[in-house]
N, C-alpha and C positions, 0 to 999 in steps of 0.2 A: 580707190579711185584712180589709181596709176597714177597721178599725178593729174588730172584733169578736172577731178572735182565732181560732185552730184548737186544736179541742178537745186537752183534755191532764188526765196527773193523774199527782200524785206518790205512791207505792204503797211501803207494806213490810210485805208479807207476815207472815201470825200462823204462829208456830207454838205448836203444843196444847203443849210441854214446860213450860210455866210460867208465869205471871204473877204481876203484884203488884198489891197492893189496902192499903188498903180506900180504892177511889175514890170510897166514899159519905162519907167522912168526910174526904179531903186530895183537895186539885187536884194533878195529876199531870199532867208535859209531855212532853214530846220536842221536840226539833229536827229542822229537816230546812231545804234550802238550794235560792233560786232562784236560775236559772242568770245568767250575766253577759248585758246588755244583753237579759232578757227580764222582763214582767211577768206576771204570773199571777192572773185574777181567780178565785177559789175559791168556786164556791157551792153546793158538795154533801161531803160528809165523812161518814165511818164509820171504824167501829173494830171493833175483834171483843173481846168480854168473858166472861169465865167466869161464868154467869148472868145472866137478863136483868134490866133494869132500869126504873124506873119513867117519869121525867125525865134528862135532861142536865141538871143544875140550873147548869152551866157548861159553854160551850164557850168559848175563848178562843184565839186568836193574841198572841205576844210578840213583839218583838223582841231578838235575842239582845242578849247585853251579859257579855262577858270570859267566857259557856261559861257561861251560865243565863240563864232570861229576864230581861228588864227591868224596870223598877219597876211599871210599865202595862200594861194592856193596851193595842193599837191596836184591838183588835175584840174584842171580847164580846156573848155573847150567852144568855141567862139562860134555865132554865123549859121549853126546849124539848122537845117530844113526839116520836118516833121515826116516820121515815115508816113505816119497818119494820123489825123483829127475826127474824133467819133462822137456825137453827140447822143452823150449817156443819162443824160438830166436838163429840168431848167429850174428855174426860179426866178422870182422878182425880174419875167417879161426879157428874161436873156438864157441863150443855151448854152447846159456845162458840156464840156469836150474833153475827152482824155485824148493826152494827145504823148505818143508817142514818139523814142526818139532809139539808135544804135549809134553807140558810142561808135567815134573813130580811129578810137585806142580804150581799150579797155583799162577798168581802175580796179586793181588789186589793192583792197584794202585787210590790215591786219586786225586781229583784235583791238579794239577802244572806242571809243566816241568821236564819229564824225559829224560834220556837216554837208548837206545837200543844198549848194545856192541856183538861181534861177533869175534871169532875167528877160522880156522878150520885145517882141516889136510889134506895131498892129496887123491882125489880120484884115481879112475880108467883112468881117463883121465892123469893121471901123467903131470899134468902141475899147473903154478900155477892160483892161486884162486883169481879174480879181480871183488870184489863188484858192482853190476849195479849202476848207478849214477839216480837219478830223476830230472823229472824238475820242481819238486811241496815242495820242503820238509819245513821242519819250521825252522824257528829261525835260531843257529847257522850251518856255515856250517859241513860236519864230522869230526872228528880229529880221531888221532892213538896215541897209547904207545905202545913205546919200554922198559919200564920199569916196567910192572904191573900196571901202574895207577898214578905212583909218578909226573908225566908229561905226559901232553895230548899235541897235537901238530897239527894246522889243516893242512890239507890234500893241496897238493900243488895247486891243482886247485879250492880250494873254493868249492869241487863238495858236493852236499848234497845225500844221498845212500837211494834207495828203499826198503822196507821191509813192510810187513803188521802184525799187529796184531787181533787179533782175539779172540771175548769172549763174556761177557756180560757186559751189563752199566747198573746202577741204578741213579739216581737223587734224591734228597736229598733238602731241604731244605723250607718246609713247603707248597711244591708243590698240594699236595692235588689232585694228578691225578691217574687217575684207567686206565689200559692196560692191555688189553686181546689182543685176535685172534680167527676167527670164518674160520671152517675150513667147505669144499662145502661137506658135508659125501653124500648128498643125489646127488649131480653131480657126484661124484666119482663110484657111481654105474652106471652108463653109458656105453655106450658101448665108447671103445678106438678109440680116432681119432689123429692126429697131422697135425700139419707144420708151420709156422712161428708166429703166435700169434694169439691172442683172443680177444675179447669187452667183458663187461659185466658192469653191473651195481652195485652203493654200494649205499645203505640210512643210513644217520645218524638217530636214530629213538629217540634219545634221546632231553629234555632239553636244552641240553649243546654242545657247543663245541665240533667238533671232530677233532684228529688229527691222519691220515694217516700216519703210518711210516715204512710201510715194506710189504711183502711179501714172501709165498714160495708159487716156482711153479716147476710143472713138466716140466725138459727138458731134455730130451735124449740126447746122443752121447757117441763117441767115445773120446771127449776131454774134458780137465782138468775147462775149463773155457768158459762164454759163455758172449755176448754180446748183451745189452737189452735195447730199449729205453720205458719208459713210457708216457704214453699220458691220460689226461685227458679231459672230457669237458667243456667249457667253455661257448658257445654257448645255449646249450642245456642241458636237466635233465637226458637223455640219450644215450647209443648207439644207441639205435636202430632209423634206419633212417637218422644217420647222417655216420655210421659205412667209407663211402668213400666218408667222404667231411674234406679236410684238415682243412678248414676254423673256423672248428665246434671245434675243436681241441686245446690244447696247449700243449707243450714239457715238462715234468714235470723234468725229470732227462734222462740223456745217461749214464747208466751204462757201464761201462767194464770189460775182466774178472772177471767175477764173478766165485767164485768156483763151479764146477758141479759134482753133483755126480750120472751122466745117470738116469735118473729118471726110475721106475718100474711103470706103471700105475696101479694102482693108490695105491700105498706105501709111504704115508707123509713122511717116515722116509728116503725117497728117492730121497727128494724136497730139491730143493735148496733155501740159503736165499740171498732174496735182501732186504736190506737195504735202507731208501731212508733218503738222505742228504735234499732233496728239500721238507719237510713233507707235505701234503696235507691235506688242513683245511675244515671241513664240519660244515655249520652251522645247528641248530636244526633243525630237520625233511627235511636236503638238501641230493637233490639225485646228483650223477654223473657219467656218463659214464665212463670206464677206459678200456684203450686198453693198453696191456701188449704185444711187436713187439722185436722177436729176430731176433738181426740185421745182424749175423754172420750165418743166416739160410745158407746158402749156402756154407759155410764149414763144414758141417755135425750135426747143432744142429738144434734139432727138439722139438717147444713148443706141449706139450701133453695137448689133449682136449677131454671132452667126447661129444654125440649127443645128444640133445636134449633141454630141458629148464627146470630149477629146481632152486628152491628158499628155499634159509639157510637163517637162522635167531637165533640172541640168546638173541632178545628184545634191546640189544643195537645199534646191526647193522642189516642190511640184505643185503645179498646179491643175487642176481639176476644173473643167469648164463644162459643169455637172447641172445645174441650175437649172433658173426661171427667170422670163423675162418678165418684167413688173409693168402695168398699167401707170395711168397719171397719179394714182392714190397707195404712199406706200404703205407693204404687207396686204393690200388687197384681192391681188390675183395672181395666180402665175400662171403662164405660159413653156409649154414644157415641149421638148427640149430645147432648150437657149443655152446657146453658150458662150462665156465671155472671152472675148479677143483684145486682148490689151497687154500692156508689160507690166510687172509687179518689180519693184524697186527693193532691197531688201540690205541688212549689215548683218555679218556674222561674228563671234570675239567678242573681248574684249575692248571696249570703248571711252576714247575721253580720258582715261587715266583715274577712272570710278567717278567720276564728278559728274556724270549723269548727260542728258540732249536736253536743251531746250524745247519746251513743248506749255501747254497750255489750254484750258477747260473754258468755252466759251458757252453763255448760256445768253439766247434771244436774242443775240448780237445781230444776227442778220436784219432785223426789224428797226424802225429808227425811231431813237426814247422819244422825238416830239409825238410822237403818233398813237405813243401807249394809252392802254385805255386808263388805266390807278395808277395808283403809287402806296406803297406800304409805311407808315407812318415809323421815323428813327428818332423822333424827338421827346421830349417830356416823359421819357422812362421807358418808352418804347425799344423793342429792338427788334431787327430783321433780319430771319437767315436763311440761309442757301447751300447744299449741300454738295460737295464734292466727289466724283468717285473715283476711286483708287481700285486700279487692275490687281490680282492676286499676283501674292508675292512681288510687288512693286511697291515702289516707294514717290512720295508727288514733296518736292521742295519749294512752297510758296515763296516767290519774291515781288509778288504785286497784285492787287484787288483793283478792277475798276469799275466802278458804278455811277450811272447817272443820276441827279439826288434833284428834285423839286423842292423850291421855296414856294411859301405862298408870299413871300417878299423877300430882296437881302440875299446875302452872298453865304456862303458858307462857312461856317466856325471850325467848330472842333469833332472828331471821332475818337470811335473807339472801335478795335474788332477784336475781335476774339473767336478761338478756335475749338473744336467739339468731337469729343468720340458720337458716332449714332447712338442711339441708347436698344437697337437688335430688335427690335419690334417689328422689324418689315415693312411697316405702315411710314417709317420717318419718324424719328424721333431724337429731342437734345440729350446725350447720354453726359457723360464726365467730363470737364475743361480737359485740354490738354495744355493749358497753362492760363497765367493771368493776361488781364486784358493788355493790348497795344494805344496807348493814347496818344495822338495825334492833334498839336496845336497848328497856328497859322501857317507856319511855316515849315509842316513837315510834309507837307503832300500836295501836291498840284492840283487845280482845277482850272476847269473850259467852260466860258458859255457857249451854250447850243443854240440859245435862241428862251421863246418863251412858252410853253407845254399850254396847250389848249387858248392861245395866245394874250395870255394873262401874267404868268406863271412863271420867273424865270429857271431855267434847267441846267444844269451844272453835270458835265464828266469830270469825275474825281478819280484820281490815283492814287491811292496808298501803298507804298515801300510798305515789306514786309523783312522785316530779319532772319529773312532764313528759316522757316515755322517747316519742320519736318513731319509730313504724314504716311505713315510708314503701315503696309500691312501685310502681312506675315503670315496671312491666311491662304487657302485656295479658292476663295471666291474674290469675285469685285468686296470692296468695303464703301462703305462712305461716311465723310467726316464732313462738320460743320463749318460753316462760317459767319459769324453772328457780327451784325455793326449795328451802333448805335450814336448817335451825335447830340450836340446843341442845337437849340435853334438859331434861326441864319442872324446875319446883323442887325437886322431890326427887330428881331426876339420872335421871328414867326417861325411856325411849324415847319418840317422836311418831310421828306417824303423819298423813298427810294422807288426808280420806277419797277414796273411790272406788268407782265403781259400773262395772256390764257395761257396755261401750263399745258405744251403741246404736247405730253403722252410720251415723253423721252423718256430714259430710264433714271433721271434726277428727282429726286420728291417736290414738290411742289413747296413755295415757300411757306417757314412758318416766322409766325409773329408775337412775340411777346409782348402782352399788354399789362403797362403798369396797374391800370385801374383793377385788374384781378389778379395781379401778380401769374400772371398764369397763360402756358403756351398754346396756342392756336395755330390750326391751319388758315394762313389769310386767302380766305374764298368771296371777296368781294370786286365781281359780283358772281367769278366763277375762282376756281381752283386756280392761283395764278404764281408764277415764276420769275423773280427779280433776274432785271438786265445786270449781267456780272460778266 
């Protein structure tokens, strides 16, 4: 990174089910955690509020101290005006607003646990200010003062608050890895095309190791934020020819709002960045397809592509702008010749000091648990699993499960998870433990209410710590491995429920369900083939 860093930002999603206020009158925080041997300098943030607001008459960073911030700030910054206020949501007859802010000094944070405080003043909407609530956040849940900081207090509902940060990260600690980006200049001279996404191909041309970790691409619109899944090959060394076959395919990450800034074709400075949490490994002289599908085309965002075929290279990578442009419906059609104009983000070496990136396998996250249509039953002997997949010759280190779980009354008790070789059938299946169960009492794992599921029901995101559960595979293809949970019933002895949505045809198995009554594994297809929120 020469010293500069590759772009980065720590994110947890609002949802419209609730917040807490009155942030006009108390500082309110959250926590959130940098990774080991990296730093992170932050110099842009936003939140999403239930009506807009006048000032930030506070933004602060803390540092933790025993599961609340510390007596200090490290950084504060007073008085600030919004670059902008965008309304991205409403509920309960008021609009959400992410409202946007550029620090005036930037906060270089090291590895550990911090805190993000907030305070503001009324806007234009003359009403008050109520923090959006997540159903993702870390650690402890939010708290407030009324006293400047002398006393922190958590928040009555346990809710943990959305905000993203934004900035650079560098890595540190005898890592010995080189990161660039190679941008298509010679595709960019094309003539201008669009519509919902692109194929094209990359080669690792080097020795060593490569690792895939980002992207800027051209996407137009009228709106603040867009939605993007990645797809790579698995099958095959390219797009071409496989460009409408799902099979050929795997789901790399589902991005969501991502920040957009209507892309000018073809003006870099114009492109937006994705980020990828799930990094994509290239071994020496290995080529791969990658299709890049915006999934929100049909609300006005438009992937920008030019015609033709052209080939960048900067001897470490190449890239191949070989492809097909995609219609509103992914693997449906192509469009030929398309080809993709963007930068491809990339690390070579050795990384980390062998301890691995942080990264992460999200499944039906984009969709919101109040909305699901089932829930798969975890209680009364019950258990529910969900399968992970693991890249060849790659290894996946669990350090956390989250799931939203329905009661049909009562709060949450106790889990159990546990972990699963496939059993090689193709079809999805439980094969060997890879070890004994994880059990989880009151106090070992977090929970959030969301609100109440088909508005009865209350709905709970749960976080379960994991110790470190190594899944390792050694193979040349993808593998996949289990992950099986099972609970008590909630406080008042009623039944759980994990939720579950239609199994959208990603390369995950669909979930399956262990029923006591027949001691025996099923696919749970009620009322179609479906896929727990993990």
């Amino acid at each position: 990174g020469g010293g500069t860093g590759d772009p980065c930002d720590i994110t947890f999603p609002h949802s419209n089910a609730n917040g807490t206020g009155n942030t006009q009158t108390l500082l309110f925080a959250d926590d959130f955690e940098i990774a080991a041997d990296v730093t992170m300098t932050v110099s842009n943030v936003s939140f999403r509020m239930f009506n807009n607001i006048g000032v930030a008459s506070t933004l602060a960073f803390y540092q933790d101290n025993g599961g609340q911030p510390a007596a200090a700030p490290i950084y504060t910054y007073s008085n600030l005006t919004p670059d902008s206020q965008t309304v991205v949501d409403s509920n309960f007859g008021m609009n959400i607003y992410d409202i946007a802010f550029t620090l005036p000094t930037a906060a270089e944070l090291t590895e550990g646990v911090y805190w993000f405080a907030l305070q503001t003043t009324v806007g234009t909407d003359n009403a008050t200010n109520y923090w959006t609530i997540t159903g993702s956040g870390f650690g402890q849940p939010g708290k407030y003062t009324a006293d400047g900081g002398v006393t922190w207090v958590t928040n009555s509902s346990s809710f943990n608050f959305s905000f993203t940060l934004d900035g650079t990260c560098e890595t540190s600690g005898g890592g010995g890895q080189d990161c660039d980006a190679l941008f298509t200049a010679n595709a960019a001279a094309g003539t201008a095309n669009g519509f919902a996404g692109v194929t094209f191909d990359i080669v690792n041309e080097t020795s060593e190791e490569m690792t895939i970790t980002g992207f800027k691409v051209p996407v137009s619109g009228s709106n603040s934020s867009f939605d993007m899944d990645i797809y790579y090959t698995t099958t095959a060394s390219s797009n071409v020819g496989v460009h409408q076959d799902p099979s050929a395919w795997t789901l790399l990450e589902s991005k969501t709002e991502i920040p957009a800034q209507n892309a000018v074709p073809f003006d870099p400075s114009t492109f937006s960045q994705v980020d990828l949490n799930n990094t994509l490994v290239l071994q020496p002289g290995q080529s791969k397809g990658i299709y890049l599908f915006v999934t929100d085309y049909g609300e006005g965002n438009t992937y920008r592509y030019s015609n033709g075929n052209y080939t960048e290279t900067d001897g470490t990578i190449t890239i191949l702008s070989n492809g097909y442009g995609s219609n509103a419906t992914v693997f449906s059609s192509g469009f030929a010749n398309r080809a993709f104009v963007g930068e491809v983000q990339y690390c070579t070496g050795e990384g980390g000091g062998g301890t691995g990136s942080p990264c992460s396998q999200e499944y039906m996250t984009g969709s919101d648990p109040l909305s699901s249509p089932n829930g798969a039953g975890i209680t009364g002997g019950n258990r529910v699993a969900n399968d992970v997949i693991v890249a060849a010759n790659d290894s996946f280190t669990v350090q956390k499960v989250t799931v939203p779980v329905i009661y049909l009354n009562g709060s949450p008790t106790t889990f159990n998870v546990q972990f699963y070789e496939d059993d090689g059938s193709g079809s999805g299946g439980i094969g060997a433990d890879l070890g004994p169960a994880i059990s989880y009492g009151a106090g070992d794992y977090t929970s959030t209410f969301l609100g109440n599921w088909a508005g009865a029901y209350p709905l709970y995101m749960v976080e379960l710590p994991i110790p470190d559960v190594l899944l390792e595979n050694n193979s040349s293809s993808d593998a996949h491995f289990w992950i099986v949970i099972d609970g008590a019933v909630s406080t008042t002895g009623d039944f759980g429920y994990i939720v579950e949505f239609n199994h959208d045809g990603n390369p995950s198995h669909h979930t399956l369900q262990y029923l006591a009554s027949s001691s025996s594994w099923i696919v749970y297809n009620d009322p179609n083939d479906m896929e727990a929120y993990m």
